[in-house]
C-alpha positions in Angstrom: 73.9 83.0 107.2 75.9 84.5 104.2 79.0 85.5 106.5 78.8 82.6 108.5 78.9 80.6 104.8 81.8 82.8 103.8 83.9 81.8 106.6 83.4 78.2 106.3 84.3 78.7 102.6 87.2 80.2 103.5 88.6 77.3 106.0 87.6 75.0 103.9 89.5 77.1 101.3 91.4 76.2 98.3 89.1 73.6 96.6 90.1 74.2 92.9 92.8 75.4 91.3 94.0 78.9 91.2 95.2 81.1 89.4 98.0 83.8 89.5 98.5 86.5 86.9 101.7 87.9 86.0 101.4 91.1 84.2 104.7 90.4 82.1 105.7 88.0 79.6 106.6 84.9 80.5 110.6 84.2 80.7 111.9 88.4 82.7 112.6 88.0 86.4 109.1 88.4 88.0 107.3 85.5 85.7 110.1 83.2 86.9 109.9 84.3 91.1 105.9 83.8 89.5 106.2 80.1 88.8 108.8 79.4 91.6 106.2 80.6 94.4 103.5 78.9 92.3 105.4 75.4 92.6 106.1 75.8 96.3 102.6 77.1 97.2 100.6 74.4 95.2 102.2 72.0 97.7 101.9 73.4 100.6 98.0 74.1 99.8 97.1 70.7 98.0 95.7 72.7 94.8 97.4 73.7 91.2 98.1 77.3 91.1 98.2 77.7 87.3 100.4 81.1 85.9 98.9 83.1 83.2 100.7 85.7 81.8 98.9 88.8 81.0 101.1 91.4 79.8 100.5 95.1 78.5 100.1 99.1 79.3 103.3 98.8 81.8 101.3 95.9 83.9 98.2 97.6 84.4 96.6 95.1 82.0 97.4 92.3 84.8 96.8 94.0 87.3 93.0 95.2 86.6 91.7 92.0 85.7 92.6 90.9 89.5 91.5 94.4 90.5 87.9 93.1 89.3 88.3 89.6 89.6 85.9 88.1 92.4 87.5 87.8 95.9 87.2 84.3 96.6 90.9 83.4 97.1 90.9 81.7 93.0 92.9 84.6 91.2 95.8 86.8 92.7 98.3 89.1 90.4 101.8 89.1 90.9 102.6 92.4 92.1 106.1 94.6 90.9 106.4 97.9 91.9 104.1 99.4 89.5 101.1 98.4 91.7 102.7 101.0 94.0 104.2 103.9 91.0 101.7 103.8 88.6 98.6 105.8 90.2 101.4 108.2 91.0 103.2 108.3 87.1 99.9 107.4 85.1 96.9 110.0 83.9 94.7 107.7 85.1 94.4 103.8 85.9 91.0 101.3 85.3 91.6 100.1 88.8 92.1 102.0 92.6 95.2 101.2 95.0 92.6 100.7 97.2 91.2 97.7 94.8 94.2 95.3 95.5 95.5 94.5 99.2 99.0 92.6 99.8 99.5 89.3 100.6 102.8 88.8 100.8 107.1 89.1 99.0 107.9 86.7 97.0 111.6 87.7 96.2 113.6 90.3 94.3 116.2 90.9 92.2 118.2 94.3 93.1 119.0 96.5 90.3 122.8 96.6 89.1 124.4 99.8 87.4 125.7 98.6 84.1 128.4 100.5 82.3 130.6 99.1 79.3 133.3 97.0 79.6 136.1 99.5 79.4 134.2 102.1 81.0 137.0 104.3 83.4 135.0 104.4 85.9 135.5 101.9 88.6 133.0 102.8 91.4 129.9 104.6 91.5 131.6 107.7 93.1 133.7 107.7 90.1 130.8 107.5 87.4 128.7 110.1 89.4 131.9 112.6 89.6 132.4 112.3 85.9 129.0 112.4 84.9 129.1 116.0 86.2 131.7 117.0 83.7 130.6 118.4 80.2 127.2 117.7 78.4 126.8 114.3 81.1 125.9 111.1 80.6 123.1 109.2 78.7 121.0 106.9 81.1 119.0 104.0 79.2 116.0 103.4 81.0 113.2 100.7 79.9 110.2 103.6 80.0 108.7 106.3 81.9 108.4 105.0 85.5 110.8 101.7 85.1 112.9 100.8 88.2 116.2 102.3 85.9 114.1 105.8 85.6 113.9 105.7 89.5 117.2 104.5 89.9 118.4 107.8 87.2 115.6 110.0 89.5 117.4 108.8 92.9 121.2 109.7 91.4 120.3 112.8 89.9 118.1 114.4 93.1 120.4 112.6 95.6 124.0 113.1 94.6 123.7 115.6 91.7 124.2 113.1 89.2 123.9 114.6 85.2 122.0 112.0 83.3 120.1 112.4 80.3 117.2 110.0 80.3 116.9 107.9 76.8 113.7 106.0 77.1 113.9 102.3 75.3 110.7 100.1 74.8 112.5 97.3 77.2 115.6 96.6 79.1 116.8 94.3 76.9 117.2 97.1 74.1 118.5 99.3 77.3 121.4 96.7 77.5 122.3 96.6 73.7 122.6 100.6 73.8 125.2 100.3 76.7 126.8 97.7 74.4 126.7 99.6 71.8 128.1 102.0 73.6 124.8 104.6 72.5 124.4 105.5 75.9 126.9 105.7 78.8 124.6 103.2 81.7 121.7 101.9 82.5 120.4 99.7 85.4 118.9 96.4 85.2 117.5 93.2 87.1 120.6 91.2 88.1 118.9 88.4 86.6 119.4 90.0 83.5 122.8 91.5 84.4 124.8 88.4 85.5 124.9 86.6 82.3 127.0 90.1 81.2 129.0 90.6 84.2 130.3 86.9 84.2 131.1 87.1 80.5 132.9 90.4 80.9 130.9 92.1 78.1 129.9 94.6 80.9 130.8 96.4 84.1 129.3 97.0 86.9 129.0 99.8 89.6 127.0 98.7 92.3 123.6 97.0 93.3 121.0 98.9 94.0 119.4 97.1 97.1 120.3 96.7 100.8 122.0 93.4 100.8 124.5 91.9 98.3 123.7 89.7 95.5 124.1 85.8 96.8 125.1 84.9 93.5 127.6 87.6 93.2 129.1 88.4 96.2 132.0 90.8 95.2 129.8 93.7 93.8 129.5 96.3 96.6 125.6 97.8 97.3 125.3 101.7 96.1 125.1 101.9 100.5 128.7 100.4 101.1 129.8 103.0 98.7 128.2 106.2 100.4 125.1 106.5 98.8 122.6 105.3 100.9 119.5 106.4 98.9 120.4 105.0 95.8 117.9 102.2 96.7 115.4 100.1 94.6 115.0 96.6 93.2 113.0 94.9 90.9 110.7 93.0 93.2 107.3 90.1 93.0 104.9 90.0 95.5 101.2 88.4 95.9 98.3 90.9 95.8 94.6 89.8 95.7 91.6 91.5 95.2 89.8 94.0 98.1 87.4 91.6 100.3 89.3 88.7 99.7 88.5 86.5 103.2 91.1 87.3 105.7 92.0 83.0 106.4 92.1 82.9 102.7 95.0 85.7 102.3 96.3 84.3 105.6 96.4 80.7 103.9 97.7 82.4 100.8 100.6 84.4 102.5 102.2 81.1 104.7 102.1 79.3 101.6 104.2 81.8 99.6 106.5 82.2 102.8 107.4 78.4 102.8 107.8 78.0 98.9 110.2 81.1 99.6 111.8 78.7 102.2 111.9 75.6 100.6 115.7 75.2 99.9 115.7 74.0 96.5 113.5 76.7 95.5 115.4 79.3 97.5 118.9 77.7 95.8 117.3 78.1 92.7 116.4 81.5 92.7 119.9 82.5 94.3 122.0 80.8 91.5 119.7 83.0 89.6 120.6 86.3 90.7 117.4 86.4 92.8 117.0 86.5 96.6 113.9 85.0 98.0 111.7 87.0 100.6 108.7 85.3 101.8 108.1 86.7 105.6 104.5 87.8 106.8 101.6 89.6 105.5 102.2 92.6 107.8 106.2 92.4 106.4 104.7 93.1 103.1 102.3 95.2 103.8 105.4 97.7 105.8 107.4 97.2 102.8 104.9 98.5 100.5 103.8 101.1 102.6 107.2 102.2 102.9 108.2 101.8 99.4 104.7 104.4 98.5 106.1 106.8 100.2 109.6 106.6 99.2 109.1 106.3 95.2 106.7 108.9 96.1 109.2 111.4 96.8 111.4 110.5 94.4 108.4 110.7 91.9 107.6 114.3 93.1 111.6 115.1 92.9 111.7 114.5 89.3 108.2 115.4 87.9 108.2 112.1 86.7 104.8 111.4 84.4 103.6 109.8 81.9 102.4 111.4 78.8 
């Protein structure tokens, strides 16, 4: 009788609002992907789905209230690609991988290698070649495990890159060093990096992702320029707690899939720097899979922890 009551309740399912927590403070590239999906998907299912930002301790905060959050199809987390790195980077985590189960993309926003203005370099070929000269290059990242550390990780174990990693608390501090010319790059969430590159106060060497960046076209991927595993981008995704009903995460997934198509959300997000995803739950879950065991590598490559 209890199973048969938990799959009507899941058909009948969502009869309230719901909510979705974004482990990072509202306004950075994932809380606005957060609140695009969110509009889409509250239409599509009939019910509010209400954002609450719940920042701290690099996301896990977020993430382990869904972890122990009942499964009933009313809370999901906003994933990034901590849910995949930290177990790997962390001591020790309040929550299991195992505790949250994918749902499905939402979008990303590939990383761009930032440089000053009047940097020499006018490629990434260029940068890595001179990098290798001397004492090297400082690299800003935004903390131990950030998507610029992995991007530092993949051009140092890859292509022999000579970076010095300078941690900064956030990459908004990691952009004001390359301004300040403190450090010699970074990398960053186009998003963040447009606003720079359109007003010529920096440069930039390529995008880190497959594909090229809608809303700027003429910047080459790190691929196009020979460097094929120079690959990462700052990603949101929808993951729910373990034992959430299968119909409900089913229900939850082709909502977020046609918010993702919806083409003024979808325009949106492009103009933004920000290229929406959507697809299938088993998409996601191959991405993710495929992204553990990529980071992983590159994780084990640089000995990259967390004190």
């Amino acid at each position: 009788m209890a199973g048969a009551t938990a799959t009507a309740s899941a058909q009948t399912w969502p009869t309230k609002p719901i909510r979705l927590v974004v482990p990072f403070a509202a306004g950075g590239a994932n809380d606005l992907m957060a609140r695009a999906a969110a509009e889409g998907a509250s239409k599509a299912l009939g019910q509010p789905i209400v954002v609450d930002n719940k920042p701290g301790a690099g996301a896990t905060l977020g993430a382990d209230i869904v972890a122990k959050s009942a499964p009933d199809g009313y809370t999901f987390l906003v994933s990034a690609a901590g849910v995949i790195s930290n177990s790997m980077i962390k001591k020790s985590l309040p929550y299991k991988d195992s505790d949250l189960v994918p749902v499905n993309m939402i979008g990303l926003a590939p990383s761009v290698i930032l440089v000053p203005a009047d940097a020499p370099y006018k490629d990434l070929k260029e940068f890595i070649a001179a990098s290798k000269t001397g004492a090297g290059f400082h690299w800003a990242t935004a903390g131990t495990g950030s998507t610029p550390h992995f991007v530092e990780g993949m051009l140092a174990t890859k292509y022999g890159a000579k970076l010095d990693v300078v941690p900064y608390k956030s990459g908004s501090e990691s952009i004001t060093a390359v301004l300040g010319k403190q450090v010699e790059a970074t990398s960053e969430a186009s998003i963040v990096a447009l606003p720079y590159l359109k007003s010529g106060k920096l440069k930039a060497l390529a995008n880190t992702w497959t594909t090229r960046i809608s809303a700027y076209p003429q910047l080459a991927t790190a691929t196009e320029q020979g460097f094929p595993d120079v690959r990462i981008a700052h990603w949101a995704g929808v993951h729910a707690p373990h034992g959430t009903p299968e119909p409900v995460l089913d229900k939850m997934s082709a909502a977020i899939d046609a918010a993702m198509k919806t083409p003024a959300i979808a325009e949106k997000l492009k103009g933004l720097g920000i290229e929406p995803i959507g697809g299938t739950r088993a998409s996601f879950v191959q991405f993710v899979d495929a992204e553990r065991a990529r980071l992983g590598a590159v994780v084990k490559a640089t000995g990259m922890k967390d004190e």
